[in-house]
C-alpha positions in Angstrom: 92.6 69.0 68.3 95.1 72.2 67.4 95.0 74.5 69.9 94.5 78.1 68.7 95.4 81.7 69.7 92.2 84.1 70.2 93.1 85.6 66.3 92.6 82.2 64.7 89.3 82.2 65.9 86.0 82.7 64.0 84.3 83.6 66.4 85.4 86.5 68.5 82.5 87.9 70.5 82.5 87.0 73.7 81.1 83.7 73.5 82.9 82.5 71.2 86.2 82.9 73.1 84.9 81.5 76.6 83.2 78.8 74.8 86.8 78.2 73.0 88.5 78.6 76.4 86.0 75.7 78.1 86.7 73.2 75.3 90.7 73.8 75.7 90.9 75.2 72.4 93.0 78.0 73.1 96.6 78.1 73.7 98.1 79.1 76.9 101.4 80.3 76.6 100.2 84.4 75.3 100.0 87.0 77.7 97.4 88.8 75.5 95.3 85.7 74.9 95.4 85.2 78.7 94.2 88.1 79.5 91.2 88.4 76.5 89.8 84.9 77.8 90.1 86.4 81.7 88.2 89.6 80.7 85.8 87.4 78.4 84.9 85.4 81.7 84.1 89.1 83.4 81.6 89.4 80.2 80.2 86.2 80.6 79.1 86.5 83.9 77.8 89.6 83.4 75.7 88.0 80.7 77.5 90.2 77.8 77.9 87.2 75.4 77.4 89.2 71.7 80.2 92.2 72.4 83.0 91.5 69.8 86.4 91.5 70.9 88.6 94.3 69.6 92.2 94.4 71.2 94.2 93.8 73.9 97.2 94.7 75.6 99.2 92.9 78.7 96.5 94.3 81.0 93.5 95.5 79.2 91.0 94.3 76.5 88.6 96.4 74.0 85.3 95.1 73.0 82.4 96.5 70.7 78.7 96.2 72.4 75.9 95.5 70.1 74.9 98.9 70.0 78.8 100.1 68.4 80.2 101.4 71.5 83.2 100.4 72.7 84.4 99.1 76.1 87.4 98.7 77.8 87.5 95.8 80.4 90.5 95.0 82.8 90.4 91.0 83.7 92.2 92.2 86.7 89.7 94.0 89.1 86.2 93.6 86.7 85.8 97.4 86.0 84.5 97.8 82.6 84.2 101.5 81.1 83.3 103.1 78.5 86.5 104.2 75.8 86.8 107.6 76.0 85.4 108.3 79.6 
């Protein structure tokens, strides 16, 4: 099996990364991609499985809820708020 990075993904809601992640699809050596499958965990458990990741940085993710919102999640602590509040 190749392993992948989160952008060679077809699926990137939030299901489709953790689901990656379980099946050790997913490379382990990028920061970003570390912290997108840490703050897709944070979704999962809070039953979130459809939002669409957007972007991520070192310490923060973006995602897109079904109703076209957007969310900013931080792996690190599990607060998830809105962008822009």
């Amino acid at each position: 099996m190749t392993v992948k990075r989160i952008d060679d993904l077809e699926d990137h809601t939030v299901q489709g990364i953790w689901e990656a992640h379980l099946n050790g699809e997913l490379a382990k050596v990028d920061v970003v991609d570390q912290v997108t499958v840490r703050a897709a965990g944070v979704l999962a458990k809070k039953g979130y499985w459809m939002w669409l990741f957007q972007a991520a940085t070192e310490e923060l993710t973006s995602w897109q809820d079904l109703h076209g919102y957007y969310w900013v999640v931080d792996p690190n602590n599990g607060y998830i708020w809105e962008w822009g509040t």
